[in-house]
C-alpha positions as CSV (number, residue, x, y, z in Angstrom):
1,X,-15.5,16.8,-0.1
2,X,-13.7,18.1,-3.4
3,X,-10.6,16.1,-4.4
4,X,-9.2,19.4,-3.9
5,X,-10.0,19.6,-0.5
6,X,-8.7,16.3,0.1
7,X,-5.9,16.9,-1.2
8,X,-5.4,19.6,0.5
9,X,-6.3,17.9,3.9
10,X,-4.6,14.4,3.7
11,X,-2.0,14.3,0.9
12,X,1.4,15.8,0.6
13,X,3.5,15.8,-2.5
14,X,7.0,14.7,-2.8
15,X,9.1,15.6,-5.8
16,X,8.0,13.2,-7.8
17,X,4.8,11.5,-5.5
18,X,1.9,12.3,-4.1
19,X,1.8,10.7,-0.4
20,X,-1.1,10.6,2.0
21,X,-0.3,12.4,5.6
22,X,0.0,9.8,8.4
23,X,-1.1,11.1,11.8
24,X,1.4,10.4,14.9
25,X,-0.2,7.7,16.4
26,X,-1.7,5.7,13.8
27,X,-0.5,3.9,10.9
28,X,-3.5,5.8,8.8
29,X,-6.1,7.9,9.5
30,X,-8.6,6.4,7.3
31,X,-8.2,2.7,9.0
32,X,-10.9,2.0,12.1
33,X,-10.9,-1.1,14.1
34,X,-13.4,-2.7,11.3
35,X,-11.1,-1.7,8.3
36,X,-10.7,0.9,5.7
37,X,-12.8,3.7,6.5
38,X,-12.2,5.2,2.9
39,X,-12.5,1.6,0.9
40,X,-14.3,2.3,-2.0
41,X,-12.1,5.1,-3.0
42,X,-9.1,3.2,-1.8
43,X,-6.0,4.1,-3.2
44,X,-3.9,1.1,-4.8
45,X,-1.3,1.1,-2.9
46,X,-3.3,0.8,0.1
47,X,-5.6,-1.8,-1.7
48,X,-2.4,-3.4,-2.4
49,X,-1.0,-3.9,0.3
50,X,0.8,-6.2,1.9
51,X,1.3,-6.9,-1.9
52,X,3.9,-4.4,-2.5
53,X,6.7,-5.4,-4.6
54,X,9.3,-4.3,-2.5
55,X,7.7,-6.7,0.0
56,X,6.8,-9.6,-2.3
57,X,10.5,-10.0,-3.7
58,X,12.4,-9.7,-0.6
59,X,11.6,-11.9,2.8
60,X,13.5,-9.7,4.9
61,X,11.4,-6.4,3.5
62,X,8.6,-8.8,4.8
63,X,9.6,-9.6,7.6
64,X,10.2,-6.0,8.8
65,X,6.7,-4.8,7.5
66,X,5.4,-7.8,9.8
67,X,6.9,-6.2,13.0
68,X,4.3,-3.1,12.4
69,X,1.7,-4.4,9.7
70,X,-1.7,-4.9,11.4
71,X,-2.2,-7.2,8.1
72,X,0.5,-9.5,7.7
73,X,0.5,-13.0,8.8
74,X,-3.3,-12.7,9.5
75,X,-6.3,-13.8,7.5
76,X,-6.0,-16.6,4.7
77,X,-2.8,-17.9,3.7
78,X,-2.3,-16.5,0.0
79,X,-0.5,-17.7,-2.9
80,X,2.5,-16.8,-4.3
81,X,1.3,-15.5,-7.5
82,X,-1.7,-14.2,-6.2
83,X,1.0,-11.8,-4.3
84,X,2.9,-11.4,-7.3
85,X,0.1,-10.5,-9.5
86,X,-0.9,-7.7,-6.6
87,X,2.1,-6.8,-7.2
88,X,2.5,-6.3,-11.0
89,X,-0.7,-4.6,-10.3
90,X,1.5,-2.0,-7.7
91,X,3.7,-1.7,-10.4
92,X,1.8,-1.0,-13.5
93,X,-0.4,1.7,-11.7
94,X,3.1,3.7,-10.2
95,X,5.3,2.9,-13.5
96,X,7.3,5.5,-12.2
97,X,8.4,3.9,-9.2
98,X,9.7,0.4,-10.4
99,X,12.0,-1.2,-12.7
100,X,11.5,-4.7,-14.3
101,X,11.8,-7.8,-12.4
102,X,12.1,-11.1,-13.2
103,X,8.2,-12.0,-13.1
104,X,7.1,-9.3,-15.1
């Protein structure tokens, strides 16, 4: 498939964002029972996440993304700055879309 075509098939544009289309009854159409279905091509801020910043700097962001996260609160506990270097990561590939924080 051309990027084109995906594009086409599972994105959307905002004004200033490109979004991918979630389906109904599923929080993506690209994750199967074993995982990312698309992983290699992943974008970051799927390959990111839990690791937003949003979510890293504010507990109570977290804890509402835990109510409907398949991801949070399972696997191996991770450190604090390994979160917060995700999530430098987040905001140096979308510079667009964050200010400056205290860690960065």
């Amino acid at each position: 498939m051309t990027a084109a075509a995906f594009e086409r098939q599972y994105v959307y544009r905002t004004r200033n964002r490109m979004r991918l289309r979630m389906p109904r009854n599923s929080l993506c159409q690209f994750l199967r029972d074993d995982g990312c279905s698309i992983h290699p091509a992943k974008p970051t801020q799927c390959r990111i996440f839990p690791f937003w910043p949003k979510l890293v700097e504010s507990r109570r962001e977290w804890k509402k993304a835990a109510r409907w996260s398949p991801r949070i609160g399972k696997g191996p506990l991770i450190q604090i700055e390994t979160a917060r270097q995700r999530a430098r990561e987040m905001r140096e590939a979308y510079p667009g879309m964050y200010s400056q924080t205290e860690f960065d």
